[in-house]
MARTI-867119 format. One record per residue (C-alpha): x, y, z; residue in three letters; residue number from 1. Coordinates in steps of 0.05 Angstrom, whole numbers, plus 5000, padded with zeros to 4 digits. Example, Ala and Ser with C-alpha at 12.3 -4.5 7.8 and 13.67 -1.06 7.14 Angstrom:
2
      x      y      z   res     n
   5246   4910   5156   ALA     1
   5273   4979   5143   SER     2
//
This chain:
305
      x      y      z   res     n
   7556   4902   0867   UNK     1
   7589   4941   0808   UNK     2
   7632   4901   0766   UNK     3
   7674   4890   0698   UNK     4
   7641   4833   0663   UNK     5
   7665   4798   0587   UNK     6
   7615   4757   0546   UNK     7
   7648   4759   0476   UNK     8
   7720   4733   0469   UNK     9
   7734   4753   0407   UNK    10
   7727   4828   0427   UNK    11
   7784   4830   0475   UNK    12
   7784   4890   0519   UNK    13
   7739   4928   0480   UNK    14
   7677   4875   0505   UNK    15
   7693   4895   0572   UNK    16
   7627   4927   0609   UNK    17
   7607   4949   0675   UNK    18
   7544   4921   0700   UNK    19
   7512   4895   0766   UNK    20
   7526   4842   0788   UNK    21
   7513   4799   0842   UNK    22
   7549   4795   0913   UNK    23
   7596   4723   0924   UNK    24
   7591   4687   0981   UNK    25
   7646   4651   1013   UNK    26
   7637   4577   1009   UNK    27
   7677   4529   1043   UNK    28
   7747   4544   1059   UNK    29
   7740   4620   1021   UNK    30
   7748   4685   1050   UNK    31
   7709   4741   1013   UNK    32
   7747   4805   1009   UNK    33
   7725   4884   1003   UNK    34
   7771   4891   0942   UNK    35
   7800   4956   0941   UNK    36
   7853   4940   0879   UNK    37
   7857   4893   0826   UNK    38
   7907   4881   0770   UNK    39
   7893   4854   0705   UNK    40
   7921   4824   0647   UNK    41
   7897   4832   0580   UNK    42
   7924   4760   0570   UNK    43
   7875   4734   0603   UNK    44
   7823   4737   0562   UNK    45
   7851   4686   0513   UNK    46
   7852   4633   0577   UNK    47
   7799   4574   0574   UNK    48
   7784   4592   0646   UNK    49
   7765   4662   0634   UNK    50
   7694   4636   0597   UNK    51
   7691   4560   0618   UNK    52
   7690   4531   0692   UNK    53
   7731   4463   0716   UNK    54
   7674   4420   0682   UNK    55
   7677   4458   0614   UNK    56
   7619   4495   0611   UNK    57
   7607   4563   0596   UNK    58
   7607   4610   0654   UNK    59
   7592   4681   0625   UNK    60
   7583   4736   0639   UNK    61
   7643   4729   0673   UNK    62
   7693   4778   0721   UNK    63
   7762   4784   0696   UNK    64
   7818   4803   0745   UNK    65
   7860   4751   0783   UNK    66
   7907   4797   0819   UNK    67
   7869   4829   0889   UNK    68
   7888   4873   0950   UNK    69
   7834   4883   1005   UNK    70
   7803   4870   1072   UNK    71
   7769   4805   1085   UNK    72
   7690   4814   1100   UNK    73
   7674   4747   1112   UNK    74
   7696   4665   1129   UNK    75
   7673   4604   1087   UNK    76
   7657   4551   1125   UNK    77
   7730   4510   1156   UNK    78
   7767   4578   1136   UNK    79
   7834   4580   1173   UNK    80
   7895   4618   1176   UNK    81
   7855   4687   1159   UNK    82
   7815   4738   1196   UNK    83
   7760   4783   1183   UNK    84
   7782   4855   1175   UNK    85
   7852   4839   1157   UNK    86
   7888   4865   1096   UNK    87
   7907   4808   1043   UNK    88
   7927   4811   0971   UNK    89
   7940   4751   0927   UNK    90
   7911   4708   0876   UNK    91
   7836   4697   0852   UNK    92
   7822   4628   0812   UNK    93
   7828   4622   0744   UNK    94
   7754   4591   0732   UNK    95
   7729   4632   0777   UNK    96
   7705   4701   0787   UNK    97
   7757   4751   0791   UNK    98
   7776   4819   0817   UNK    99
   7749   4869   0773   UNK   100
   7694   4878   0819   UNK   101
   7678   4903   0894   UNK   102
   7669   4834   0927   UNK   103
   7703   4774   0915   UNK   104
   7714   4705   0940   UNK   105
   7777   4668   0941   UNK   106
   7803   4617   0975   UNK   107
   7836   4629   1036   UNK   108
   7901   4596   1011   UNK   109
   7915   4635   0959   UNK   110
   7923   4699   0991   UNK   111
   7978   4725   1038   UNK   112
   7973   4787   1096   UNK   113
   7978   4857   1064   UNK   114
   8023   4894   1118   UNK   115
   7997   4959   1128   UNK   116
   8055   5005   1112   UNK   117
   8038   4971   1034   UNK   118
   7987   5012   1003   UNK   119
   7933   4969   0971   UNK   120
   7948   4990   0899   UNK   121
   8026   4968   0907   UNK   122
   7989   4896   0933   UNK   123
   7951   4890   0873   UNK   124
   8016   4905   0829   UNK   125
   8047   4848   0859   UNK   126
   8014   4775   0848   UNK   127
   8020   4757   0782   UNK   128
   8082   4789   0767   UNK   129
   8115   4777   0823   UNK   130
   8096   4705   0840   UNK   131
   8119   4697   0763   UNK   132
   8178   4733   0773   UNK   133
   8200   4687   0836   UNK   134
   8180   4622   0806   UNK   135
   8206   4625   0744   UNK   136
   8277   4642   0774   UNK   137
   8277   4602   0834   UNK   138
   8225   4549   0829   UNK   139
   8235   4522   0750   UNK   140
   8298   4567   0734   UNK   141
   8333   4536   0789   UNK   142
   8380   4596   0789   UNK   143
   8440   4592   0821   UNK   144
   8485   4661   0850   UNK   145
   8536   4685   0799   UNK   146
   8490   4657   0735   UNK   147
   8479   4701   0683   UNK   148
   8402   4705   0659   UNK   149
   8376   4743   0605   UNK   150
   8303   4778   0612   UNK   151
   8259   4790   0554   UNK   152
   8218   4842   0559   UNK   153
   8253   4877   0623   UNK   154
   8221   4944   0626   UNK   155
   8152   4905   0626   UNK   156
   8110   4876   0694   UNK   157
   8142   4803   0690   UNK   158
   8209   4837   0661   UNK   159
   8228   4883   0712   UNK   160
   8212   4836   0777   UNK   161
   8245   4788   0748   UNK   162
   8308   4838   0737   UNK   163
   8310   4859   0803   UNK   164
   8295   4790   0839   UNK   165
   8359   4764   0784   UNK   166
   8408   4821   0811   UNK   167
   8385   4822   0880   UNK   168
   8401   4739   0880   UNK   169
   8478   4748   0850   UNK   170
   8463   4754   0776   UNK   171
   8489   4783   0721   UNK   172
   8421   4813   0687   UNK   173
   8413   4820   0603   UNK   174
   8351   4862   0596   UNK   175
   8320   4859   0524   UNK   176
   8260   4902   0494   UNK   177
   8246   4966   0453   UNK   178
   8297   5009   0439   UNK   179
   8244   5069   0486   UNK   180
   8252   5018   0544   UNK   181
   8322   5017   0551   UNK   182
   8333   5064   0603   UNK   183
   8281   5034   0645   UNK   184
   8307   4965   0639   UNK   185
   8373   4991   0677   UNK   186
   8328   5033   0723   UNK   187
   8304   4962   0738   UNK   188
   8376   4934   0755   UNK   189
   8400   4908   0683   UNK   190
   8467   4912   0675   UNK   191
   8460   4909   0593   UNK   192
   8402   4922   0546   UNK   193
   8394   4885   0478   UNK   194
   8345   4920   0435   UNK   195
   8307   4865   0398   UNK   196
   8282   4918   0331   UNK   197
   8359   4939   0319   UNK   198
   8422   4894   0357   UNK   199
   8433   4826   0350   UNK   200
   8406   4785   0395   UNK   201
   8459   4728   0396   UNK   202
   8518   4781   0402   UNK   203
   8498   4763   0475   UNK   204
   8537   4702   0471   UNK   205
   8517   4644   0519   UNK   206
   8479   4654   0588   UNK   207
   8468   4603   0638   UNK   208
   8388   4620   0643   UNK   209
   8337   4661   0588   UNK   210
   8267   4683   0616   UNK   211
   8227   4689   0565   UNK   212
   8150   4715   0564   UNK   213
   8151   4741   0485   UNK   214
   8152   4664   0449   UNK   215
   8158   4640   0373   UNK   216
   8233   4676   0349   UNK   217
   8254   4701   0402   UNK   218
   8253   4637   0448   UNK   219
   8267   4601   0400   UNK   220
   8338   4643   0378   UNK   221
   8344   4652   0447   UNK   222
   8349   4572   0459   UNK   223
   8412   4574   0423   UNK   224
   8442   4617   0479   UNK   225
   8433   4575   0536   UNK   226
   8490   4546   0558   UNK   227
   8503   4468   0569   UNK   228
   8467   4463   0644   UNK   229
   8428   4520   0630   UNK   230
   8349   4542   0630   UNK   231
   8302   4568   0582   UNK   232
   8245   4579   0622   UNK   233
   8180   4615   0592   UNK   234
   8106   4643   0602   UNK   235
   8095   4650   0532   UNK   236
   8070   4574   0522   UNK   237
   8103   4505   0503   UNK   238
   8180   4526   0480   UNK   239
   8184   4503   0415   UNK   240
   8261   4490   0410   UNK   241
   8306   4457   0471   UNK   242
   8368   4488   0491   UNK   243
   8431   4445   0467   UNK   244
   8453   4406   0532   UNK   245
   8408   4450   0575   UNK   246
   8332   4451   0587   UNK   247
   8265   4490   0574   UNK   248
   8205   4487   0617   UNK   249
   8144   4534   0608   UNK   250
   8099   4544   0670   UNK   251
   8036   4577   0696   UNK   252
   8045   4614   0754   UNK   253
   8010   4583   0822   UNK   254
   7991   4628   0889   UNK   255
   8042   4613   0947   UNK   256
   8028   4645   1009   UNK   257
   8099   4640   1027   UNK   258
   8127   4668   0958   UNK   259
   8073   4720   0971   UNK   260
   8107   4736   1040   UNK   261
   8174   4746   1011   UNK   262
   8161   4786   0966   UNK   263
   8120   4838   1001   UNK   264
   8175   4839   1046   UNK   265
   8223   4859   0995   UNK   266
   8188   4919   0982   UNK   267
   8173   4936   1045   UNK   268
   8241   4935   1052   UNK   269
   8261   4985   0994   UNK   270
   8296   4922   0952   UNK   271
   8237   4912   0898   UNK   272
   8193   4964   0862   UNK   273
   8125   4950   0831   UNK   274
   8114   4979   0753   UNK   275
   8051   5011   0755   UNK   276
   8041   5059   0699   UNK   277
   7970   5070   0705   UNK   278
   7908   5076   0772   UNK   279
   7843   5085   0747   UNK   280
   7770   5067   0776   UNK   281
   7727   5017   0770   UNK   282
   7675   5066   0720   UNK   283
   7731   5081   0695   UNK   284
   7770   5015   0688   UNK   285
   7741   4998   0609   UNK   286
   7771   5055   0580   UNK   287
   7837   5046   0616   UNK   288
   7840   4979   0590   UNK   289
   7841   5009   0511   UNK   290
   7879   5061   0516   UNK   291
   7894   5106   0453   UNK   292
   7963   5110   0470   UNK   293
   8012   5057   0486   UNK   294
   8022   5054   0567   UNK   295
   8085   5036   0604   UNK   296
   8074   4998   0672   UNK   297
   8025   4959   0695   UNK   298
   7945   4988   0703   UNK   299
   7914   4985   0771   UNK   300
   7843   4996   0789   UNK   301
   7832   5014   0853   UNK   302
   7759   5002   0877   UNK   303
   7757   5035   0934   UNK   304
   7792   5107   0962   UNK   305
//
């Protein structure tokens, strides 16, 4: 099968490469799916998991791509709760093979059922940053109706789901970002925008919960808005100041087949839109990864017609 593979981490997205390689199988309790989009995050290549497997060891060349939407091909042994030929879309391991590729197996648990007024490529959109999104709100933010939270980065993947999960839920939503994503921040649902080159960010005042996925200053300024009670809850690794009288937590987002659920039913439903900014193929996935020219929204590849 064709597929993106990385050797080399130090070269980022420009060691990307698109070789044969060969077909998974589904071992016990996986589900290998026809992948016909997969997200990607160019985070990902600084992860442990992306090069080494559980034990350690070096696994390249190795398949980025953890987000997937697709039709299931085939049953690992003691698979349950899926069928062949039906749409899913979810989340592929972390030391594990991934998406950027025509076949791959995942374990049945970690995906959810694609409905089929979704088209794959909004499925693909939707894992990370949505499962994130949810999570990081409802799971660790503990957010309650009527809180105010403040979103870094609101125009981006993580930003604008969380936004729009945040208003839908009751809140009062402080978007934050570059000055040029402004308007798309209250697209999103923000009901203020703090741009973090030219206003102040503590003319905010306090919030009851910050979400932050930038790190160093920034959380760490924005820890001195949270208000006594409050969250600071962050993607962008261990927060390195605590909110006075409130908490931080950072987390890695997990698959939930439930979260999945919901929030493929919100857009089915017209109450969440995906940021894609970019759908390319699979030959033509490397270049879309290093673009000359900065790209807002999130960049799909979709594998298959």
């Amino acid at each position: 099968m064709k597929a993106i593979v990385v050797t080399d981490e130090a070269a980022g997205t420009a060691g990307m490469t698109l070789a044969e390689r060969p077909e998974p199988e589904a071992t016990g309790n996986d589900v290998l799916v026809e992948v016909h989009a997969s997200g990607f995050t160019p985070g990902e290549l600084t992860w442990p998991g992306t090069w080494t497997d559980r034990l350690g060891r070096d696994r390249t060349p190795s398949i980025p791509g953890h987000e997937v939407a697709g039709v299931v091909t085939a049953l690992g042994y003691g698979t349950r709760g899926l069928s062949v030929g039906q749409r899913v879309f979810g989340l592929a391991e972390w030391t594990r093979d991934g998406t950027l590729a025509e076949f791959v197996a995942v374990e049945a648990r970690n995906l959810a059922p694609l409905p089929g007024d979704v088209d794959f490529t909004v499925g693909a959109s939707l894992p990370i940053s949505g499962l994130t999104a949810w999570q990081g709100l409802f799971v660790h933010g503990r957010f309650e109706v009527g809180q105010s939270v403040l979103v870094h980065g609101a125009a981006g993947g993580v930003g604008s789901m969380v936004t729009q999960l945040a208003k839908e839920a009751g809140a009062y939503v402080i978007g934050t970002g570059r000055a040029a994503d402004r308007q798309t921040a209250l697209d999103f649902g923000a009901q203020e925008f703090v741009d973090l080159d030219n206003d102040t960010l503590e003319d905010v005042g306090g919030v009851d919960l910050v979400f932050d996925v930038i790190g160093g200053d920034i959380s760490r300024r924005s820890a001195g808005l949270v208000r006594a009670d409050g969250m600071l809850v962050t993607i962008a690794g261990p927060p390195e100041a605590q909110p006075a009288g409130g908490l931080a937590v950072d987390f890695v987002v997990e698959a939930d087949r439930a979260q999945l659920g919901e929030i493929v039913q919100r857009v089915r439903d017209g109450r969440l839109r995906t940021n894609i900014g970019n759908v390319a193929t699979l030959d033509d996935a490397v270049a879309a990864f290093n673009p000359t020219e900065r790209i807002k929204g999130k960049t799909i590849i979709r594998i298959r017609p």
